[in-house]
C-alpha positions, -999 to 999 in steps of 0.1 A, spaced: 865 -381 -251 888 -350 -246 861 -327 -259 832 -343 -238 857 -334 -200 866 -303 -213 831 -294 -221 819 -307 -193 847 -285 -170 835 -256 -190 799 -256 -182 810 -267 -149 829 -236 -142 804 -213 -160 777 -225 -137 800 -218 -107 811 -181 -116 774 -177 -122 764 -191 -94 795 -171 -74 781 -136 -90 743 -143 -79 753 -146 -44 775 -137 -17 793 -152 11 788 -138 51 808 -151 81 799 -151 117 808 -126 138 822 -142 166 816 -111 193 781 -114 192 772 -152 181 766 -177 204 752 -216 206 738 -222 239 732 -258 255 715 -265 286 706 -300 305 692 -315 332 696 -336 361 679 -345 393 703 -327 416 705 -297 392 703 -279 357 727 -260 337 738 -242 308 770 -239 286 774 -215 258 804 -211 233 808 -180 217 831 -196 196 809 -200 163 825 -203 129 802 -199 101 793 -192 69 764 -185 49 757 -184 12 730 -151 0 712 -149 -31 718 -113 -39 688 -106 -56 659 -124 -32 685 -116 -2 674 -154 11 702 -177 26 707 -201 4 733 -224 21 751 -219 54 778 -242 74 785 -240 111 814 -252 131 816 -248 171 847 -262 194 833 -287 218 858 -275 241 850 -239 239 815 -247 258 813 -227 294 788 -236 318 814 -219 346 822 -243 361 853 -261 350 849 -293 361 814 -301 348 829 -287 316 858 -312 317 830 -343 328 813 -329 295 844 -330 270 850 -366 285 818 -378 279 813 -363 245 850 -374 236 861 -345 228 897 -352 220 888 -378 194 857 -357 183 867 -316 189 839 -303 165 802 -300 165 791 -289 128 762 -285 109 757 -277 71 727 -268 54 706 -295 27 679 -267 24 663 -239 32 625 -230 34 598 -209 42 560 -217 45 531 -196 33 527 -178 66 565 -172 63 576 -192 92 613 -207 77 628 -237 85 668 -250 80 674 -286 71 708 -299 70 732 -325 90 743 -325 123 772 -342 130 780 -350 170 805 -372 183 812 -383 148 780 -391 140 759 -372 115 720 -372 114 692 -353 93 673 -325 113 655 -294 106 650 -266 127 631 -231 130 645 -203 124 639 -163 127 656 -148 108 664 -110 104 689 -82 83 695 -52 96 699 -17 79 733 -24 74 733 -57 57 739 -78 89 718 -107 93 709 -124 125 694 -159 122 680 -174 161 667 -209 169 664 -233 190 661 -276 192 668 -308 210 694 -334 206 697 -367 224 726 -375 235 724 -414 230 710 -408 187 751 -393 191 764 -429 208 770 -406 236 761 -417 274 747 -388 292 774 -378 319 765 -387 361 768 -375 388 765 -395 425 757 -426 404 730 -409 389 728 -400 346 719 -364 330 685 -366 307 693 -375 272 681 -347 262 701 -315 252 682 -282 245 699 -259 220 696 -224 207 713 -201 190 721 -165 182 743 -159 152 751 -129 131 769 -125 102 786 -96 84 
């Protein structure tokens, strides 16, 4: 039985170092990356962005495709500039019991007119659900690689009640896009 785990650890390891040596890790740079939400209401609209992204992503060195990436953004670090609509947000997203918005990648993939698409969970308010989303993605001459998109969220598929204002609630719906490079 001894033999089997340690074999088992052994091929376990060797397929990680191998895996480890095909690829390599990039993290955001936080300077230029940015997640930018914006919603609506019947008085008024607004945006908030965050340009305080935390990422990773996983390259296959050879093909130079992302392979994996995770994503981790402060609810608290959202600025629509104006700090009291950015307090109403953080209370009605719970953002004490829930500080972190993440996302980590399932899969990657591109279709035959090269248009790629991430899929991976989102996880809001606690709450984690499948999506996939469009992305652009590009590397520049020095190796950096910038990956954009864009997508929408309800609020209530989080258990989250869209905040109000005069008595009147904020459309579900929250519009997302990004701009994230990494280095």
């Amino acid at each position: 039985m001894k033999k089997i785990i340690l074999s088992m650890m052994v091929v376990a390891i060797t397929a990680t170092v191998g895996f480890a040596q095909s690829t390599s890790k990039m993290m955001s740079e936080t300077q230029k990356s940015y997640v930018r939400y914006a919603m609506s209401h019947p008085l008024h609209d607004w945006e908030g962005t965050s340009k305080s992204v935390k990422g990773v992503i996983v390259v296959d060195n050879k093909t130079k495709e992302i392979k994996q990436t995770a994503i981790a953004i402060k609810v608290s670090t959202f600025d629509s500039h104006n700090a009291n609509r950015d307090s109403h947000m953080m209370e009605a997203t719970d953002a004490i019991k829930f500080p972190d918005v993440t996302f980590a990648s399932t899969s990657f993939q591109k279709d035959q007119q090269g248009q790629e698409t991430v899929t991976g969970k989102l996880t809001f308010h606690g709450i984690s659900h499948s999506i996939t989303v469009p992305i652009v993605e590009k590397t520049d001459s020095n190796g950096e690689i910038e990956v954009t998109g864009k997508f929408d969220v309800k609020m209530t598929d989080y258990k989250i009640d869209p905040p109000s204002l005069l008595g009147m609630p904020a459309k579900d719906d929250i519009k997302l896009n990004f701009d994230l490079f990494f280095k």
